[in-house]
C-alpha positions as CSV (number, residue, x, y, z in Angstrom):
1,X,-11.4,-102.0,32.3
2,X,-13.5,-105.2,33.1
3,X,-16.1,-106.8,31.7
4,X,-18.3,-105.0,33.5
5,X,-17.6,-101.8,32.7
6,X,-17.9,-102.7,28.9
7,X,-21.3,-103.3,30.0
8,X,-22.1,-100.3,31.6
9,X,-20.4,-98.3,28.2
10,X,-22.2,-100.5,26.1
11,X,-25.6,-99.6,27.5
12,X,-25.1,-95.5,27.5
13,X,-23.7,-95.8,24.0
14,X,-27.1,-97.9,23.2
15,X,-29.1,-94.9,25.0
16,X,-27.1,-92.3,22.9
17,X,-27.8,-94.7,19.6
18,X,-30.9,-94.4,20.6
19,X,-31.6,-90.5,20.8
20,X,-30.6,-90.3,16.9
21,X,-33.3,-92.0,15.6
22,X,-35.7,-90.0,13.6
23,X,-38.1,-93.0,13.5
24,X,-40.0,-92.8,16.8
25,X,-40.9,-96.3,17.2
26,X,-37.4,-97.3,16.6
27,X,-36.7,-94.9,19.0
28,X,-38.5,-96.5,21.8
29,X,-37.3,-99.9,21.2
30,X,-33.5,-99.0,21.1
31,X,-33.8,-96.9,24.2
32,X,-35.7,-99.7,26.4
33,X,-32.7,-102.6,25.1
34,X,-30.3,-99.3,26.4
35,X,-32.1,-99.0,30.0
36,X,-32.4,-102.8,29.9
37,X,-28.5,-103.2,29.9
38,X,-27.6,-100.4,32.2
39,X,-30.5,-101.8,35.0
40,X,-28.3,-104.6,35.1
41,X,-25.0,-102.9,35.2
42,X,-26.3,-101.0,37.5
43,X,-27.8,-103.2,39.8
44,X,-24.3,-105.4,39.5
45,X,-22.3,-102.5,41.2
46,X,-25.3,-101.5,43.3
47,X,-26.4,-97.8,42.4
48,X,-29.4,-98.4,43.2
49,X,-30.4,-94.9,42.5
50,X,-29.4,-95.3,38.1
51,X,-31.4,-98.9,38.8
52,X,-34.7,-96.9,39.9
53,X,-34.1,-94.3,36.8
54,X,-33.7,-96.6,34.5
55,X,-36.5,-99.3,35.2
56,X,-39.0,-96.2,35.5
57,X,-37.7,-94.7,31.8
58,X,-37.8,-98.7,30.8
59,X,-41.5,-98.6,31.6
60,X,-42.4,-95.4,30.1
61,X,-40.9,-97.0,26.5
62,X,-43.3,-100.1,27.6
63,X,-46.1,-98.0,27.8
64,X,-45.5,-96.0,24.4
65,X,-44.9,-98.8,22.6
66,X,-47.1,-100.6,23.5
67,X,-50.0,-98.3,22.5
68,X,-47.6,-97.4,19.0
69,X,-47.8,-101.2,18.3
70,X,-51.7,-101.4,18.8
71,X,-52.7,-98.3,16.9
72,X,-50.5,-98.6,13.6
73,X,-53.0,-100.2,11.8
74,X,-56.0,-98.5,13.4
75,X,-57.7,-96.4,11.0
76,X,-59.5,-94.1,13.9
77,X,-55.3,-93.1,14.5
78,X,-54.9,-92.1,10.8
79,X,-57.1,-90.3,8.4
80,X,-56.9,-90.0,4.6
81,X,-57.6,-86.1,3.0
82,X,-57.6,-85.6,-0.6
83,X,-56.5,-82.3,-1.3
84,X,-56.1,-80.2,-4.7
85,X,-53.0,-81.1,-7.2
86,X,-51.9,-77.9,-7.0
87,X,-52.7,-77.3,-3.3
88,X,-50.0,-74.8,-1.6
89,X,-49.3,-77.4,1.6
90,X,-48.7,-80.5,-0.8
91,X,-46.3,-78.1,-2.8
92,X,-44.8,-77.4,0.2
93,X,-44.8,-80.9,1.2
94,X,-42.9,-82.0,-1.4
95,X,-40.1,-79.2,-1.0
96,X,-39.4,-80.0,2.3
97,X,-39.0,-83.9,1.9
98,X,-37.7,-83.6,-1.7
99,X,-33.9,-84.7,-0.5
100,X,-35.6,-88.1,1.1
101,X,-38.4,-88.2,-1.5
102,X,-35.9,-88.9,-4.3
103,X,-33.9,-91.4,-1.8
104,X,-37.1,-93.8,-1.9
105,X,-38.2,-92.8,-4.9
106,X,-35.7,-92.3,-7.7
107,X,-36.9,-90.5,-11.1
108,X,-40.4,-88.8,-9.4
109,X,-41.6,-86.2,-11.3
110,X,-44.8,-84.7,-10.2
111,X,-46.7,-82.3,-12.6
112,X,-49.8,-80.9,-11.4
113,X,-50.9,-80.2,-14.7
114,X,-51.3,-83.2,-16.3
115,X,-54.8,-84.6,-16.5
116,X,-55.9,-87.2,-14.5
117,X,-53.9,-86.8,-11.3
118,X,-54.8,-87.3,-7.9
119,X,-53.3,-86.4,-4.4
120,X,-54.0,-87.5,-1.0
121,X,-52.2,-86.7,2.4
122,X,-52.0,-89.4,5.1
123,X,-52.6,-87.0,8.5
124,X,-52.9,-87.9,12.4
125,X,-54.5,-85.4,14.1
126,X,-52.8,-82.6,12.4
127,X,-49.7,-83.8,11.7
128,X,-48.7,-84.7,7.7
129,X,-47.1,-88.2,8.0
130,X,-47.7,-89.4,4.3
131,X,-48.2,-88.2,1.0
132,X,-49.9,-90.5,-2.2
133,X,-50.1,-88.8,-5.6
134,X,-51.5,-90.8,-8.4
135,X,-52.7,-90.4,-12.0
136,X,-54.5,-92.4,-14.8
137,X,-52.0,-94.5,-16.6
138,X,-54.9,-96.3,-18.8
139,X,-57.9,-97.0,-18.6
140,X,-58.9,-98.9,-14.8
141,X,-55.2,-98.1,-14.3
142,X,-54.2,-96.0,-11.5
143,X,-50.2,-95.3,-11.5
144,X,-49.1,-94.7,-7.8
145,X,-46.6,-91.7,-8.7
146,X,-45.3,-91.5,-5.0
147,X,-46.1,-93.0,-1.6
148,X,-43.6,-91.1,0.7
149,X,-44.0,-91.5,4.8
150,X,-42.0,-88.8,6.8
151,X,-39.2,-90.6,8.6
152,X,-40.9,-90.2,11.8
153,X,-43.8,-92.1,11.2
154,X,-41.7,-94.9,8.1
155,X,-42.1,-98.1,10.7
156,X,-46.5,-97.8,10.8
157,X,-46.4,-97.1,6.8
158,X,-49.5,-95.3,7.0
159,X,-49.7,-95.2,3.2
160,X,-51.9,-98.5,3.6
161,X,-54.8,-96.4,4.7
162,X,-54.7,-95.4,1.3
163,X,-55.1,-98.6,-0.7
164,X,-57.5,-100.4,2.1
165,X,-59.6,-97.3,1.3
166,X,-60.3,-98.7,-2.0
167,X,-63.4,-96.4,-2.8
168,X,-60.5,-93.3,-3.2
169,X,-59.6,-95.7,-6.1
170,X,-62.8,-97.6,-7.3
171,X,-64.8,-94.4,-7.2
172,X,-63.1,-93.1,-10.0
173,X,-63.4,-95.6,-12.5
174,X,-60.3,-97.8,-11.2
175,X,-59.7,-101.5,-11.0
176,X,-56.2,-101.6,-10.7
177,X,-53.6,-99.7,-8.8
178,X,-49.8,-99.9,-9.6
179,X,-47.0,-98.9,-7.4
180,X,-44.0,-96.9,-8.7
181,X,-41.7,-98.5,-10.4
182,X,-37.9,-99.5,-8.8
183,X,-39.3,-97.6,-5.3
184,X,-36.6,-98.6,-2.2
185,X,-38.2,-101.0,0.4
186,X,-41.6,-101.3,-1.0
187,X,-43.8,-103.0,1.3
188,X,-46.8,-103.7,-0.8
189,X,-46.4,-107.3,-0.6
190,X,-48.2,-106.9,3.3
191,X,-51.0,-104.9,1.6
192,X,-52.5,-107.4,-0.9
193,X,-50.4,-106.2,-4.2
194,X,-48.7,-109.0,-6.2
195,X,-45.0,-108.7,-8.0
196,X,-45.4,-107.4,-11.9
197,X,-42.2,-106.7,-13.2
198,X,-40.7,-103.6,-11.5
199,X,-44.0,-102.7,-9.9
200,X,-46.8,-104.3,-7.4
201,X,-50.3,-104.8,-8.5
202,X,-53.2,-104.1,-6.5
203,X,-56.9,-105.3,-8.2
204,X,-59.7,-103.7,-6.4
205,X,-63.2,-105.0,-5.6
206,X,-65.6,-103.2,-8.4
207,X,-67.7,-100.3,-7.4
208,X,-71.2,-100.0,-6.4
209,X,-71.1,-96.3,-7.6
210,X,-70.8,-94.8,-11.0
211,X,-66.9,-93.1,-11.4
212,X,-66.9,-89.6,-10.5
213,X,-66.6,-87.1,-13.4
């Protein structure tokens, strides 16, 4: 086996990497370096049909990443519902992802019962893509319980709609929001929070409404 060959193995093993991604957008950008590499191989031992293929699904990855890129912080691509505590599809929700939830998130508990809790699901169109629950930790204080993203949609962490919506927040009486403590690859940092401890901080503009009761 030559050189070339390791090329042309290299580039279908890339394509195959490729097709076990469950993050879409990672997806995409794995599969165009795989159809990259094999245009060339291809094109080196002239099968020029497999050169054709490839630059045609090379452009298609262009295309869809390319408008992925653009929209992943466009709030007209993602919208914010708040939905009951208790609310059937959030309980579901939470079943469902509780394997990953508890990758990201070690020690959640969620209890609907407690007072002062909040829940919000991140949606595009009608997909789920992110869940926030929240409750009062003191007064001005809201306690970020969980920010989960589904692993399809974890590279546009739509959770920022969330916080740059700060009237969800501010609304009810909140200056302050903390993220959960010890979370796995936080990325608060890019939203505005500062380091506190184990936890980000987020202080919010104050409120030209009264809190809701």
């Amino acid at each position: 086996m030559n050189w070339l060959d390791l090329v042309g193995w290299a580039g279908s093993a890339v394509l195959v990497w490729s097709l076990l991604q469950s993050r879409v957008l990672r997806l995409r950008a794995i599969n165009l370096v795989g159809c990259v590499v094999l245009i060339g191989y291809n094109a080196a031992i002239e099968v020029w049909p497999m050169v054709g293929l490839n630059v045609v699904l090379a452009a298609i990855n262009i295309w869809y990443l390319r408008g992925m890129l653009a929209t992943r912080h466009d709030d007209t691509t993602y919208q914010v519902v708040e939905v009951g505590v208790d609310d059937q599809f959030l309980a579901h929700t939470l079943r469902v992802h509780a394997a990953d939830i508890a990758r990201f998130n070690p020690g959640f508990h969620w209890d609907p019962d407690a007072p002062g809790r909040s829940a919000f699901l991140v949606v595009t169109a009608d997909e789920v893509v992110g869940v926030v629950l929240s409750h009062a930790e003191a007064p001005g204080v809201a306690q970020i319980d969980l920010d989960y993203v589904t692993p399809k949609f974890r590279d546009f962490t739509p959770g920022e709609f969330v916080y740059r919506r700060s009237h969800l927040f501010t609304e009810r009486g909140f200056h302050r929001v903390v993220s959960p403590p010890r979370m796995v690859a936080p990325y608060y940092h890019r939203l505005g929070f500062r380091p506190e401890g184990d936890s980000y901080v987020l202080d919010l503009p104050a409120s030209s409404t009264p809190p809701a009761r």
